[in-house]
VMD Tcl script that draws the C-alpha trace (Angstrom):
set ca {
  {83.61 102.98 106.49}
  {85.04 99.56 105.30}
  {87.38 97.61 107.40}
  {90.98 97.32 106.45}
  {92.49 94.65 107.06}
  {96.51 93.46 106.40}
  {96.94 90.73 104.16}
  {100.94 89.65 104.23}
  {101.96 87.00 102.36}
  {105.67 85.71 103.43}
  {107.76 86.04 99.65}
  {109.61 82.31 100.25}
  {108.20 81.45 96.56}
  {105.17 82.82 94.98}
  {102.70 80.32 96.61}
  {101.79 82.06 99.67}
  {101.15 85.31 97.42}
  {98.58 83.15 94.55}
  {96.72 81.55 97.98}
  {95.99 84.88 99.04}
  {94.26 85.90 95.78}
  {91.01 84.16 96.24}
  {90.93 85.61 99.71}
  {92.06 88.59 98.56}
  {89.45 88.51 96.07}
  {86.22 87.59 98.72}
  {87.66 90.24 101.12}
  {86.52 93.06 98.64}
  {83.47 90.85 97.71}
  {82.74 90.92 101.56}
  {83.10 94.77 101.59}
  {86.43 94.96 103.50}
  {89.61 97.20 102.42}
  {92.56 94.79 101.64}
  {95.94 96.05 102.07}
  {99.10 93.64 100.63}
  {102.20 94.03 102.42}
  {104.97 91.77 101.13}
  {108.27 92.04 99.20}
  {109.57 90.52 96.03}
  {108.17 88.75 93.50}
  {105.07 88.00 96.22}
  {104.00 91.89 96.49}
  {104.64 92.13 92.46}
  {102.42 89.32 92.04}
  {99.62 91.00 94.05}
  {100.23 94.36 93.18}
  {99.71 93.41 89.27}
  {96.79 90.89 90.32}
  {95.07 94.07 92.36}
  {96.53 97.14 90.75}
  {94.31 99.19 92.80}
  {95.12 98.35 96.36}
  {97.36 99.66 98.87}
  {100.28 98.18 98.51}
  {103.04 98.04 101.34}
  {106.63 96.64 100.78}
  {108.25 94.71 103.74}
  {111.63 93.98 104.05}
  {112.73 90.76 102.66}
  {113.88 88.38 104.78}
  {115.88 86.34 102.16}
  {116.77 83.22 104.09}
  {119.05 80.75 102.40}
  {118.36 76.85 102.37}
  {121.04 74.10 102.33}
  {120.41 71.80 98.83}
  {120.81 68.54 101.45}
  {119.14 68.56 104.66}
  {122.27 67.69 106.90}
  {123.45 71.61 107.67}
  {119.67 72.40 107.43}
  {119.29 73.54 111.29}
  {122.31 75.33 111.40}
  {122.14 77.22 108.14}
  {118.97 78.41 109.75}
  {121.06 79.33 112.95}
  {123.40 81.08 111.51}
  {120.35 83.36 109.88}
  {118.70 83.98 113.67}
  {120.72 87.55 113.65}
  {119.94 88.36 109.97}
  {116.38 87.04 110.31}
  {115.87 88.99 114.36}
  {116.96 92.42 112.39}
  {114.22 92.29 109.78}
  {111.56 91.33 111.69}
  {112.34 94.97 113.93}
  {112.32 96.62 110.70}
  {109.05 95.02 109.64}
  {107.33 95.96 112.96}
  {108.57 99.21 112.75}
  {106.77 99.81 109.23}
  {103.76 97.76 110.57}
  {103.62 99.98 113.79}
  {103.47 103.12 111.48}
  {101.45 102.18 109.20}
  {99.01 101.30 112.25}
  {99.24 104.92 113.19}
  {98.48 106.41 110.01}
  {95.98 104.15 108.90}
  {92.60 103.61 110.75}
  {91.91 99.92 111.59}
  {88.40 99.37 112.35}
  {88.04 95.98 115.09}
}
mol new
graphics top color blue
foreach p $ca { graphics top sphere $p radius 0.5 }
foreach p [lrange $ca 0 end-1] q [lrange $ca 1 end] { graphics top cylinder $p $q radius 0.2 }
display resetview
C-alpha cells in the first residue's frame, strides 16, 4: 500500500501551487500517493498539471492587502475573525478526510 500524503499549497498567487509540482512530481516517482488540497486558481493549476490525483478543495481564505504598507498590520487585523473562521472550516474537512482516508506513518 503506498503512502498518502497531503500536499496543500496556500492559493495567495499561483507560486506556492508551480513549487509543489516538482515535488509533486518525485512524490509519485518515490512511490507515495499525493493528494492536492487547495482552492482557486492553486488547486486548478494542480488539478490540470495531475489530472489523476485526488483532489481536495479548501476554503479560500481570500485575505486582502493594502497597495502601501502603512495600514498593512491592521488590514491584516481586521481579517483575524474572517481568517480564525476558515481555518475551523479547513480543519474540519482535513479532520474528515483523515477519517475516511488511510494515512500510513
Amino acid at each position: 500500500m503506498k503512502k498518502k500524503i497531503l500536499v496543500a499549497p496556500l492559493n495567495w498567487g499561483i507560486g506556492h501551487a508551480t513549487r509543489c509540482i516538482p515535488i509533486v512530481k518525485w512524490l509519485i516517482e518515490s512511490d507515495f500517493e499525493p493528494i492536492i488540497a487547495s482552492d482557486g486558481a492553486a488547486l486548478l493549476l494542480l488539478k490540470k498539471e495531475f489530472s489523476k490525483l485526488n483532489c481536495i478543495t479548501l476554503p479560500a481564505y481570500n485575505i486582502k492587502y493594502q497597495k502601501s504598507g502603512k495600514q498593512l498590520k491592521l488590514k491584516l487585523l481586521r481579517q483575524l475573525p474572517q481568517i480564525a473562521k476558515t481555518l475551523k472550516a479547513e480543519r474540519i474537512i482535513i479532520k474528515k478526510l483523515l477519517k475516511t482516508t488511510i494515512f500510513l506513518v
